[in-house]
Predicted model as a PDB file, atoms N, CA, C, CB and O in Angstrom, pLDDT in the B-factor column:
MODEL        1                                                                  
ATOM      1  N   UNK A   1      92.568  88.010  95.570  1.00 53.00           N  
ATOM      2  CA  UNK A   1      93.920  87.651  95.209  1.00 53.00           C  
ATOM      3  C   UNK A   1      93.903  86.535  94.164  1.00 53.00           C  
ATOM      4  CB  UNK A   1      94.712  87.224  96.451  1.00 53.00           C  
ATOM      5  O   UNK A   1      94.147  86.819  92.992  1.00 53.00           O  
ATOM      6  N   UNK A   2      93.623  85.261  94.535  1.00 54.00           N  
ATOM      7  CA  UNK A   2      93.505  84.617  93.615  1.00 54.00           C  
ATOM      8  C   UNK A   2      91.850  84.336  91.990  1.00 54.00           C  
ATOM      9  CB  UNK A   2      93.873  83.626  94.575  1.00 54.00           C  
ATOM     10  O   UNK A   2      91.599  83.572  91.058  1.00 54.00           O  
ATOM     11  N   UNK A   3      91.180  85.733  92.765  1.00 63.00           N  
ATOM     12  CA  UNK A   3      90.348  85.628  91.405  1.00 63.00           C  
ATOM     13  C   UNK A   3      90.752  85.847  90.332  1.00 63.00           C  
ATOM     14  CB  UNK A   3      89.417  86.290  91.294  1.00 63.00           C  
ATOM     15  O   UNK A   3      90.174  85.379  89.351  1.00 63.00           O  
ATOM     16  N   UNK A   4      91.876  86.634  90.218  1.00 82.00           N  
ATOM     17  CA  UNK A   4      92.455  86.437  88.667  1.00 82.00           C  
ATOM     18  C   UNK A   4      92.991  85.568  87.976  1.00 82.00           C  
ATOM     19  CB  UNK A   4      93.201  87.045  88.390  1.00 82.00           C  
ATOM     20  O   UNK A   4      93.052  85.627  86.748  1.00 82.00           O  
ATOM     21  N   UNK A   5      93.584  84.372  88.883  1.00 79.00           N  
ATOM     22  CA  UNK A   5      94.317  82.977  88.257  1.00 79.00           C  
ATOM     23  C   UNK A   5      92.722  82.556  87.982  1.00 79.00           C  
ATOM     24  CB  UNK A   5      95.526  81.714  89.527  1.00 79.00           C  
ATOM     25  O   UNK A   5      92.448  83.014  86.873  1.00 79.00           O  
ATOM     26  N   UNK A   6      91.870  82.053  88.390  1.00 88.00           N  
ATOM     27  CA  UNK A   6      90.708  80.867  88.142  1.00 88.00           C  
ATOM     28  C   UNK A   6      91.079  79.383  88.578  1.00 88.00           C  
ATOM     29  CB  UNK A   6      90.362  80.754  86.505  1.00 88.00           C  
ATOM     30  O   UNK A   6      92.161  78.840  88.799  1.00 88.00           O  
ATOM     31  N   UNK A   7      90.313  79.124  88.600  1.00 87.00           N  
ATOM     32  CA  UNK A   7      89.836  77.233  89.092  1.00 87.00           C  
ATOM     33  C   UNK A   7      91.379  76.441  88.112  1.00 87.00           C  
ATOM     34  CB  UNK A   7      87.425  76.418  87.981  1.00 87.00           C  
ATOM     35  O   UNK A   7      92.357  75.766  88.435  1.00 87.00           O  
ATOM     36  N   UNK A   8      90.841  77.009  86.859  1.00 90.00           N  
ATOM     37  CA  UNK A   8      92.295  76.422  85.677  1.00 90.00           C  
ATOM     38  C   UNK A   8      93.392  76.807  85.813  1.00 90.00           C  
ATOM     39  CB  UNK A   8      92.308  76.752  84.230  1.00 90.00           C  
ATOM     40  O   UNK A   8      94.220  75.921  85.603  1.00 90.00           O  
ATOM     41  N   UNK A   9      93.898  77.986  86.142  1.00 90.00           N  
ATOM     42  CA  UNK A   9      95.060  78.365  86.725  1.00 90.00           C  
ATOM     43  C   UNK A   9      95.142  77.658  87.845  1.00 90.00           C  
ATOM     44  CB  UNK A   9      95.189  79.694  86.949  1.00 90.00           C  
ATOM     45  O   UNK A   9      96.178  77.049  88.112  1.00 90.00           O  
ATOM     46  N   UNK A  10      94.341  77.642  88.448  1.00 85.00           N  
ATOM     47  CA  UNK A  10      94.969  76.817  90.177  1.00 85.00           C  
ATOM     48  C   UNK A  10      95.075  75.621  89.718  1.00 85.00           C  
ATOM     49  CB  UNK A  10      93.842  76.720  91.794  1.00 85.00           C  
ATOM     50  O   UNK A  10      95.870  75.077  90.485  1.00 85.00           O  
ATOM     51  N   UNK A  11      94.706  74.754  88.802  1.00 89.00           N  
ATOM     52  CA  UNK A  11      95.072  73.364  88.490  1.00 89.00           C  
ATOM     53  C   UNK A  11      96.445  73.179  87.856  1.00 89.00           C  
ATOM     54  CB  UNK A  11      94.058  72.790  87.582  1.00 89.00           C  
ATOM     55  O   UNK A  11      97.370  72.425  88.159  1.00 89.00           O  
ATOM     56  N   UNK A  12      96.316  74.046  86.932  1.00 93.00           N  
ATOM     57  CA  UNK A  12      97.683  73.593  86.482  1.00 93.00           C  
ATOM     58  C   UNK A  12      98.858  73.983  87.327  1.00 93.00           C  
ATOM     59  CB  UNK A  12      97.944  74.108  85.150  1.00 93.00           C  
ATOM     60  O   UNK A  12      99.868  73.283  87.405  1.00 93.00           O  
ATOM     61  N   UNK A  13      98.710  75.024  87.904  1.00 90.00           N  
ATOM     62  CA  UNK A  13      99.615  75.139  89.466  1.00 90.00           C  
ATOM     63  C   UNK A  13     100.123  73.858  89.738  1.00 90.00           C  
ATOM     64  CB  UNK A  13      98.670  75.579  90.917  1.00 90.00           C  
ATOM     65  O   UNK A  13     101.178  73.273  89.493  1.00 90.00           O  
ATOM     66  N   UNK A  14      98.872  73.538  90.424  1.00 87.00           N  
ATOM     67  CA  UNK A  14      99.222  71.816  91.445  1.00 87.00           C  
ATOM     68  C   UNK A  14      99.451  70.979  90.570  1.00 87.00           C  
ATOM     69  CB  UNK A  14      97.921  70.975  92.438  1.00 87.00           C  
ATOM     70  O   UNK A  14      99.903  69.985  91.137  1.00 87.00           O  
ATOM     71  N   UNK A  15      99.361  70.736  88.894  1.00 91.00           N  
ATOM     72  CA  UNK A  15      99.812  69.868  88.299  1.00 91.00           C  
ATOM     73  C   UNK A  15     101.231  70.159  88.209  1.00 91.00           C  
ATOM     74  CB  UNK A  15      99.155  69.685  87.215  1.00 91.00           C  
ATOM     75  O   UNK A  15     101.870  69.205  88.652  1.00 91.00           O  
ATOM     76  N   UNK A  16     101.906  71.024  87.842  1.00 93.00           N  
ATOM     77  CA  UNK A  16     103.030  71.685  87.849  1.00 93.00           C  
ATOM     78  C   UNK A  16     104.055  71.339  89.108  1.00 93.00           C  
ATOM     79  CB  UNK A  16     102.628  73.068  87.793  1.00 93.00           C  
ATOM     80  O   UNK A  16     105.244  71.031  89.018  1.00 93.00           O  
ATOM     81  N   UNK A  17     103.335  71.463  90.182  1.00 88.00           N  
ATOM     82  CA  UNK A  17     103.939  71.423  91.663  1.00 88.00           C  
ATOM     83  C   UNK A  17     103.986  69.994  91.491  1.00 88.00           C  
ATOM     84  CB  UNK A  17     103.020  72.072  93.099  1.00 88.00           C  
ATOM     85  O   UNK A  17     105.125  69.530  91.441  1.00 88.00           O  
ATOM     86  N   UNK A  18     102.874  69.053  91.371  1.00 89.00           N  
ATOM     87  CA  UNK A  18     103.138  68.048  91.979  1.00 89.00           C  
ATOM     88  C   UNK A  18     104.226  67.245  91.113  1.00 89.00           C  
ATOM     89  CB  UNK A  18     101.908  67.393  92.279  1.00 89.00           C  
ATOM     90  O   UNK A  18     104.884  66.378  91.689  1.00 89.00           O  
ATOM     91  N   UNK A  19     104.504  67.584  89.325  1.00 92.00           N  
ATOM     92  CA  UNK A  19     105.309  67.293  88.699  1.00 92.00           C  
ATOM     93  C   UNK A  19     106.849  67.388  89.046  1.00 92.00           C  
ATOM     94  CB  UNK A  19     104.958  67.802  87.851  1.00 92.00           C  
ATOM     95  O   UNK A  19     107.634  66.455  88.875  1.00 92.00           O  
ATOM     96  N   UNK A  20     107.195  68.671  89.571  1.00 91.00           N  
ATOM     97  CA  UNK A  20     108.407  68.962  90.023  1.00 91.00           C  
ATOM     98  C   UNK A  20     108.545  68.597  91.029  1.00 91.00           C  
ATOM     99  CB  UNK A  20     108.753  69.998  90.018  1.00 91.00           C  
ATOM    100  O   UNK A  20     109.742  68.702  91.297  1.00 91.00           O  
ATOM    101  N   UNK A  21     107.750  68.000  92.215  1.00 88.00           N  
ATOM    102  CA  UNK A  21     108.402  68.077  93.781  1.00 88.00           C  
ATOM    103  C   UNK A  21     107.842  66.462  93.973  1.00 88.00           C  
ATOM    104  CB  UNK A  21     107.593  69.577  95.155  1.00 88.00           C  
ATOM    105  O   UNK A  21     108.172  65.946  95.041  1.00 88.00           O  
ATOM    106  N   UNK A  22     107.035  65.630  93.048  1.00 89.00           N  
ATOM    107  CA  UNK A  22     106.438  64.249  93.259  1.00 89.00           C  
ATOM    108  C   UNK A  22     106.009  64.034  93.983  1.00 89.00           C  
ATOM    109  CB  UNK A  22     106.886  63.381  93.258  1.00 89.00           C  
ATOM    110  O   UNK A  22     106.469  63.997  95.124  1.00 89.00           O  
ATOM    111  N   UNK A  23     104.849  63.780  93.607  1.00 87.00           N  
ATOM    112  CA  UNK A  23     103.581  62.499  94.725  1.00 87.00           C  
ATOM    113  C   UNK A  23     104.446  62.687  96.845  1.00 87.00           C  
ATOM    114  CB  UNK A  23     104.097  59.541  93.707  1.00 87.00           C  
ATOM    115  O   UNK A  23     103.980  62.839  97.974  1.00 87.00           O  
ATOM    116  N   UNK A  24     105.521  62.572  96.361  1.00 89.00           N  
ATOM    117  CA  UNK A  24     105.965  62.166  97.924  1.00 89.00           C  
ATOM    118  C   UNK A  24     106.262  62.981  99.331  1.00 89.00           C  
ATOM    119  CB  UNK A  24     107.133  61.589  97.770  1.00 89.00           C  
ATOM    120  O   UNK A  24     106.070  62.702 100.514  1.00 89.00           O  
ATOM    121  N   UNK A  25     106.878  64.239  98.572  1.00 90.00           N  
ATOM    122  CA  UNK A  25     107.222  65.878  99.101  1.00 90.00           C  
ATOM    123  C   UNK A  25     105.894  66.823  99.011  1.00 90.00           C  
ATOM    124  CB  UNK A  25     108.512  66.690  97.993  1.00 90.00           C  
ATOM    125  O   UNK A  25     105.809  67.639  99.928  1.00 90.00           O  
ATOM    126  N   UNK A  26     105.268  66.830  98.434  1.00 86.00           N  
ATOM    127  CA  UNK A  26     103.795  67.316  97.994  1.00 86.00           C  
ATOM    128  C   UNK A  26     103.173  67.736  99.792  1.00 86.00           C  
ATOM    129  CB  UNK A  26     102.677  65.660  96.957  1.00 86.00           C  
ATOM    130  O   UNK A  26     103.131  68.899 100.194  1.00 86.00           O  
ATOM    131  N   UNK A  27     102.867  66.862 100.411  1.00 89.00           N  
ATOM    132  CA  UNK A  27     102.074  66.936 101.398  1.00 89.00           C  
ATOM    133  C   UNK A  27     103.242  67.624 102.271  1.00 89.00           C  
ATOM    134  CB  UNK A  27     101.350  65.531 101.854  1.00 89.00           C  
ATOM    135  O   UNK A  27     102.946  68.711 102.767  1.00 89.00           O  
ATOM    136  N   UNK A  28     104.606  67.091 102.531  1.00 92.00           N  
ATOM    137  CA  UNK A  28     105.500  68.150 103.488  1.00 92.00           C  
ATOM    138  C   UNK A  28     105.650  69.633 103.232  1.00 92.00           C  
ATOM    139  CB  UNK A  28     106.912  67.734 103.492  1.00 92.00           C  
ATOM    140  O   UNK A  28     106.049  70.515 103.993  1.00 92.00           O  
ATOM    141  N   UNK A  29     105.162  69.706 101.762  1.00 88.00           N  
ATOM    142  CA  UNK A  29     105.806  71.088 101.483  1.00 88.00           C  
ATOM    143  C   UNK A  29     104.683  71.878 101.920  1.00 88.00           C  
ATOM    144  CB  UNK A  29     106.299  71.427  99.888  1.00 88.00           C  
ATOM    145  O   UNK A  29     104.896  72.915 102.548  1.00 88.00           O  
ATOM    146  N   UNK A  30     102.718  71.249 101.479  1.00 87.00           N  
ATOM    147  CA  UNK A  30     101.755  71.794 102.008  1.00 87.00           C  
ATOM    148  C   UNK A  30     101.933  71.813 103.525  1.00 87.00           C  
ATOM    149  CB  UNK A  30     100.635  71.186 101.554  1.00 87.00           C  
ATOM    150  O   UNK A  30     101.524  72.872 104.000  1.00 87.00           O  
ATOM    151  N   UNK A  31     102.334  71.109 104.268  1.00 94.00           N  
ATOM    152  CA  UNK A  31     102.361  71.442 105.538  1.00 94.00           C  
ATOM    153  C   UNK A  31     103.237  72.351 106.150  1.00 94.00           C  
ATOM    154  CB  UNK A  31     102.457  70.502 106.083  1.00 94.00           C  
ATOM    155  O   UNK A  31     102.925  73.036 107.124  1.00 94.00           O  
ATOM    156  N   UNK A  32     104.516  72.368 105.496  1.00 93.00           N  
ATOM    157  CA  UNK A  32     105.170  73.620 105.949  1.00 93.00           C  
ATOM    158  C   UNK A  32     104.931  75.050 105.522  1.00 93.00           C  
ATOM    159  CB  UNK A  32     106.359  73.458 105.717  1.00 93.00           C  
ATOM    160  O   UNK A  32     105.529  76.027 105.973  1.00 93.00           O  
ATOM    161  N   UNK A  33     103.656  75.062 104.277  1.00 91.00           N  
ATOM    162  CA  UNK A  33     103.505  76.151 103.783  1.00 91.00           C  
ATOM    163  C   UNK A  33     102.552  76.499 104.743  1.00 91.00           C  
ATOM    164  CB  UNK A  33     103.226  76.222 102.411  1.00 91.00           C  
ATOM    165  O   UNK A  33     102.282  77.669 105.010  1.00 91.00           O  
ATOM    166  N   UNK A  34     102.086  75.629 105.216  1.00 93.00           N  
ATOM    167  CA  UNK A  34     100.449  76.277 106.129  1.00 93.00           C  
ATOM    168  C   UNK A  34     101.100  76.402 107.745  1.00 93.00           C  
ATOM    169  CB  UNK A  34      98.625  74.690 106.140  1.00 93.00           C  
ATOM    170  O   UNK A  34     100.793  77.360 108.454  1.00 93.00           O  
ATOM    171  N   UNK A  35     101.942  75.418 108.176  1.00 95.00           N  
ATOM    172  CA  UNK A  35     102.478  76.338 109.129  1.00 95.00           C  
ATOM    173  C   UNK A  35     103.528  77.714 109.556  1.00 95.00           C  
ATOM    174  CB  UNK A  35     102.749  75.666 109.572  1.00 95.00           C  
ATOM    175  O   UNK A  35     103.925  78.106 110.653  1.00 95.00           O  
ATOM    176  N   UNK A  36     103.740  78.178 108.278  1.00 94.00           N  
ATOM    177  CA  UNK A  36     104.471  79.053 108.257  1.00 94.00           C  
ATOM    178  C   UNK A  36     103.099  80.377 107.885  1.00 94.00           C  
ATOM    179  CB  UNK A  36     105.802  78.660 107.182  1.00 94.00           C  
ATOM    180  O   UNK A  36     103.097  81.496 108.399  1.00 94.00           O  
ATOM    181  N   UNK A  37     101.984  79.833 106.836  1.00 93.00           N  
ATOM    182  CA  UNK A  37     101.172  81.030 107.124  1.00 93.00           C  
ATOM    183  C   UNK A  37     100.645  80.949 108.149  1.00 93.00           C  
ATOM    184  CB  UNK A  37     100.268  81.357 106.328  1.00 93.00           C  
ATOM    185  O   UNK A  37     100.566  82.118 108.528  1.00 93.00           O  
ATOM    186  N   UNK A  38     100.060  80.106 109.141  1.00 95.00           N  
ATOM    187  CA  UNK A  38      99.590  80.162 110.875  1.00 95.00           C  
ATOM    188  C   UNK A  38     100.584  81.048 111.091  1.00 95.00           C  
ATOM    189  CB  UNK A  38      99.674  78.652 112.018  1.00 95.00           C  
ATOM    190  O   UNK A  38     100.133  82.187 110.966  1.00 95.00           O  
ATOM    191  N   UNK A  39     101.753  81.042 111.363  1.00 95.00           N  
ATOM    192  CA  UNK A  39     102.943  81.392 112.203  1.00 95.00           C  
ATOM    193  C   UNK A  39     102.903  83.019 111.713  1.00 95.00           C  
ATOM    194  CB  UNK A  39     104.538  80.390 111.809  1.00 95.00           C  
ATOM    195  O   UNK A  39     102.807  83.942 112.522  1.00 95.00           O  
ATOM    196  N   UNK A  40     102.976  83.166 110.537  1.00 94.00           N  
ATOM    197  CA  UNK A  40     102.652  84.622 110.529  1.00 94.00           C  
ATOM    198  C   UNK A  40     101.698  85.030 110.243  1.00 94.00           C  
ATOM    199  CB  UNK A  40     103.224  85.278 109.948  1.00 94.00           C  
ATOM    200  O   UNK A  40     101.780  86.072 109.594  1.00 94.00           O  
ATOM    201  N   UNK A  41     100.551  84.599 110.475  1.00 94.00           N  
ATOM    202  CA  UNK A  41      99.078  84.905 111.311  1.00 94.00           C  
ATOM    203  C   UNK A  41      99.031  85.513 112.372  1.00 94.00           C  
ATOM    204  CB  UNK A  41      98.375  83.862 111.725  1.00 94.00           C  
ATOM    205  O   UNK A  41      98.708  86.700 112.337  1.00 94.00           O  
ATOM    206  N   UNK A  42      99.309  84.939 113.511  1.00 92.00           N  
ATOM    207  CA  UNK A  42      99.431  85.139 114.602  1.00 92.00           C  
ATOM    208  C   UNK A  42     100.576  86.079 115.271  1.00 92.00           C  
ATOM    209  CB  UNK A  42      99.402  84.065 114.926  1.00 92.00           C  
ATOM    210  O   UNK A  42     100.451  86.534 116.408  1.00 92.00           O  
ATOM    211  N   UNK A  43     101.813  86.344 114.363  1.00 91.00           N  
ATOM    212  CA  UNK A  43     102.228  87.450 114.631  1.00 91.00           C  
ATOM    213  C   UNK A  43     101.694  88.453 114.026  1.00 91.00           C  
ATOM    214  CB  UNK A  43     103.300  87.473 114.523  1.00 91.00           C  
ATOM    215  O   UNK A  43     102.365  89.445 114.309  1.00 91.00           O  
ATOM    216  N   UNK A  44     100.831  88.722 113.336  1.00 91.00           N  
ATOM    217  CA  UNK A  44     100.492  89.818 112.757  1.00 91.00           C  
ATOM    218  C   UNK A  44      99.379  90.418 113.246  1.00 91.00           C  
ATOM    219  CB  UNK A  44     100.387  89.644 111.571  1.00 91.00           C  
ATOM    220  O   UNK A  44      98.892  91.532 113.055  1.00 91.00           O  
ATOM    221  N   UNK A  45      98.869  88.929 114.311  1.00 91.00           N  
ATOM    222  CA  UNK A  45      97.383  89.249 114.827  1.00 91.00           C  
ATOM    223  C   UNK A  45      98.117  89.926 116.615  1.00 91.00           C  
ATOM    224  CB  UNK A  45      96.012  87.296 114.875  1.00 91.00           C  
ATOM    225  O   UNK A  45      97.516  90.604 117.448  1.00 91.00           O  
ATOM    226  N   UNK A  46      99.374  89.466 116.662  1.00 89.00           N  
ATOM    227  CA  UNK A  46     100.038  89.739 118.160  1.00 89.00           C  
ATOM    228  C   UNK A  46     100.612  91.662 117.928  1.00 89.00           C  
ATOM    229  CB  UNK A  46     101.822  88.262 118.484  1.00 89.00           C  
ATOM    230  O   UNK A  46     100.803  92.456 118.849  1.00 89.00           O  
ATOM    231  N   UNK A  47     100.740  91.903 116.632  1.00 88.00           N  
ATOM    232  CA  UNK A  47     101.660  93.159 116.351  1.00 88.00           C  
ATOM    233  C   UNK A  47     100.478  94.232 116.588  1.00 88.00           C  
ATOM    234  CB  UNK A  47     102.472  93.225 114.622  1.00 88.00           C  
ATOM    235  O   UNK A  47     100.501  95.227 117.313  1.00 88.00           O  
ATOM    236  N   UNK A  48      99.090  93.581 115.496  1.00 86.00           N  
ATOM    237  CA  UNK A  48      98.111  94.697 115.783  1.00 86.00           C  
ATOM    238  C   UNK A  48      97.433  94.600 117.197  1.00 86.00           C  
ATOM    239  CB  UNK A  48      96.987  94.692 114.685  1.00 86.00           C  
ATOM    240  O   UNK A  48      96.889  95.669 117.473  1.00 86.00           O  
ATOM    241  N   UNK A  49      97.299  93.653 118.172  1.00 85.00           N  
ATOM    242  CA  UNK A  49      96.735  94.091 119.850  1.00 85.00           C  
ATOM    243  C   UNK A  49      97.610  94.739 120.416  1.00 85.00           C  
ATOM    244  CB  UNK A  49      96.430  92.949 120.934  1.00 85.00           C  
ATOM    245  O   UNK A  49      97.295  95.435 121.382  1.00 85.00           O  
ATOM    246  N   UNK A  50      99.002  94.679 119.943  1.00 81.00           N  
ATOM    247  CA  UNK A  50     100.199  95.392 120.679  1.00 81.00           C  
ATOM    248  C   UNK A  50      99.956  96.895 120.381  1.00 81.00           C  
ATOM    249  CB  UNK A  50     101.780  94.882 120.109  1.00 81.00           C  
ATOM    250  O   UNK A  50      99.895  97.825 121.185  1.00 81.00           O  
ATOM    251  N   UNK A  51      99.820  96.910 118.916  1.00 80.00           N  
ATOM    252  CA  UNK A  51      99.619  98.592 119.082  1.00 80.00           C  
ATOM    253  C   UNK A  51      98.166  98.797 119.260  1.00 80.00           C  
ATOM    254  CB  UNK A  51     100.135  99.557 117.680  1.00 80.00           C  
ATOM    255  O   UNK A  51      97.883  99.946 118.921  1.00 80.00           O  
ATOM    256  N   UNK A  52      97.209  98.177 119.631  1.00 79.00           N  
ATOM    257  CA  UNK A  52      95.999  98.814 120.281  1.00 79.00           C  
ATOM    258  C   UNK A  52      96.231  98.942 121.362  1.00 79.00           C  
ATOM    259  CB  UNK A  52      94.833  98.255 120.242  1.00 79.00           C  
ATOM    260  O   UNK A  52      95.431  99.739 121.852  1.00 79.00           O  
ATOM    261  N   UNK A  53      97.002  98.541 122.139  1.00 81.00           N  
ATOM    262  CA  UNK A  53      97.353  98.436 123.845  1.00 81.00           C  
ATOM    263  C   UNK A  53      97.920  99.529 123.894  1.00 81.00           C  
ATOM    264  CB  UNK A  53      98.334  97.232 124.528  1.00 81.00           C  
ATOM    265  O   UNK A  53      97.678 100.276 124.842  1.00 81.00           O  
ATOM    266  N   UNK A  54      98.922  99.945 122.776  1.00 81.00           N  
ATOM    267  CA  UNK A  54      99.353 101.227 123.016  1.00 81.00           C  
ATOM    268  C   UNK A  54      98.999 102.214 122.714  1.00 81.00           C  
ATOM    269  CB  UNK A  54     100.153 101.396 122.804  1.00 81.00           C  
ATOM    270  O   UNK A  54      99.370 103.294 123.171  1.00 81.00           O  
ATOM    271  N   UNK A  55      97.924 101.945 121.581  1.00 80.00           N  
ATOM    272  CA  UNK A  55      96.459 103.666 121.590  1.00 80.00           C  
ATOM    273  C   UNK A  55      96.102 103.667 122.734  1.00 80.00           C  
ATOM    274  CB  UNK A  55      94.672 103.668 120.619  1.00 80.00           C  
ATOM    275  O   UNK A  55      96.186 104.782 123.248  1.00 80.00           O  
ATOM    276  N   UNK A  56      95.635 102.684 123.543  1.00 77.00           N  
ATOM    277  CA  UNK A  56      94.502 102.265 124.408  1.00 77.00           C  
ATOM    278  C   UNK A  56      95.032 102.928 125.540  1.00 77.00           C  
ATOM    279  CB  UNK A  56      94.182 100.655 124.594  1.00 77.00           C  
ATOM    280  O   UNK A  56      94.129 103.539 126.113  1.00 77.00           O  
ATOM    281  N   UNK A  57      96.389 103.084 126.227  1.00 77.00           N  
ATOM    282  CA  UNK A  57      97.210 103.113 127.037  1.00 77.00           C  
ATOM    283  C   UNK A  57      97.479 104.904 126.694  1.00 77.00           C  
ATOM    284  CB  UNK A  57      98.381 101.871 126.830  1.00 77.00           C  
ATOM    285  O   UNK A  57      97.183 105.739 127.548  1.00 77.00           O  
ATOM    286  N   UNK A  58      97.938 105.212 125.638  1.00 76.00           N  
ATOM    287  CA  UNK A  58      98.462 106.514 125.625  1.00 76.00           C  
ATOM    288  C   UNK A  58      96.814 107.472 125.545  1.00 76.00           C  
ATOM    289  CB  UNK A  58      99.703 106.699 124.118  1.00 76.00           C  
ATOM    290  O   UNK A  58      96.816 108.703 125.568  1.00 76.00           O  
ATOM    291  N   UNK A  59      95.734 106.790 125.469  1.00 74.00           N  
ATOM    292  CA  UNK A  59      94.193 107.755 125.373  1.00 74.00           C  
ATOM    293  C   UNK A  59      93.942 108.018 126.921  1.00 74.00           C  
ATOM    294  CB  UNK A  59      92.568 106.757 124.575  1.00 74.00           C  
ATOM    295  O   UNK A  59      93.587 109.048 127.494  1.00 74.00           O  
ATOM    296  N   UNK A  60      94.324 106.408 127.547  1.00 67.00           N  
ATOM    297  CA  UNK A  60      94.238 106.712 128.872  1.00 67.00           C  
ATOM    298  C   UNK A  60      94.838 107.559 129.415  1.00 67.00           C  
ATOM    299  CB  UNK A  60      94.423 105.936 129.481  1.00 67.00           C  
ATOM    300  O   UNK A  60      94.156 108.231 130.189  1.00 67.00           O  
ATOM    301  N   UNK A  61      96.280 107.924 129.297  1.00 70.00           N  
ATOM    302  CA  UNK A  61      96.788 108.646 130.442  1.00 70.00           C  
ATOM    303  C   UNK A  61      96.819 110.164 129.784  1.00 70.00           C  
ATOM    304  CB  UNK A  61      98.349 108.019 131.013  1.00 70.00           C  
ATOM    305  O   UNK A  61      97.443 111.054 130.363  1.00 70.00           O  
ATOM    306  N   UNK A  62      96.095 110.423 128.512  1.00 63.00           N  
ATOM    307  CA  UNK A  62      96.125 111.730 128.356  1.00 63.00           C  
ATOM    308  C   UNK A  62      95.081 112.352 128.542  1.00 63.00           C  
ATOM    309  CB  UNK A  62      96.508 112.044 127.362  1.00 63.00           C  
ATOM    310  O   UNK A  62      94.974 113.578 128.568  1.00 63.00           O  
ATOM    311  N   UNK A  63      94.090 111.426 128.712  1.00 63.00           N  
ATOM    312  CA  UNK A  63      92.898 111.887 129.897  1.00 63.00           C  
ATOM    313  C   UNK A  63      92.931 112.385 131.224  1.00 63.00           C  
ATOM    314  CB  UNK A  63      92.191 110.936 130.207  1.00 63.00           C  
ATOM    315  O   UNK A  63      92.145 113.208 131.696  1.00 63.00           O  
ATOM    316  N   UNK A  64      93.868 111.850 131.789  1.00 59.00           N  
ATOM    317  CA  UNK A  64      94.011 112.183 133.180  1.00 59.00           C  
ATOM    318  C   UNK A  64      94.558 113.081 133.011  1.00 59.00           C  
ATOM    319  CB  UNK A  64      94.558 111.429 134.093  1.00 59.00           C  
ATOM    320  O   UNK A  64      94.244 113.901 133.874  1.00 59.00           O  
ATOM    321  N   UNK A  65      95.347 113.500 132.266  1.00 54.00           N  
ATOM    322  CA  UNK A  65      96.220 114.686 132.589  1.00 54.00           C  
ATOM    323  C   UNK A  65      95.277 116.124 132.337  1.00 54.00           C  
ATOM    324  CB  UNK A  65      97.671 114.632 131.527  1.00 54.00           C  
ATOM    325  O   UNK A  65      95.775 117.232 132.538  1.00 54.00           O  
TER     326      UNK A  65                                                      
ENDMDL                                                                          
END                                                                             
């Protein structure tokens, strides 16, 4: 994903960012960006065991039958 920006693209990013949002908002905004990707991490990691439970579940009972 990001091999096409480079090291220089990602700098001037954060020079850019830190220009518009200042030294002070910088670290709140990184922190709400990283808990919002955790947050949908973990639903995405909760959506795919959900539907393995339900391969897992529908292999089982069409065995028995």
């Amino acid at each position: 994903m990001f091999s096409s920006i480079g090291i220089p693209g990602l700098i001037l990013i954060l020079i850019v960012a830190l220009i518009v949002f200042g030294p002070s908002k910088l670290p709140e905004i990184g922190k709400a960006f990283g808990s919002s990707l955790k947050e949908f991490k973990n639903a995405t990691r909760d959506i795919v065991s959900d539907e393995e439970t339900t391969i897992k579940s529908n292999n089982h009972t069409s065995t028995k039958n």
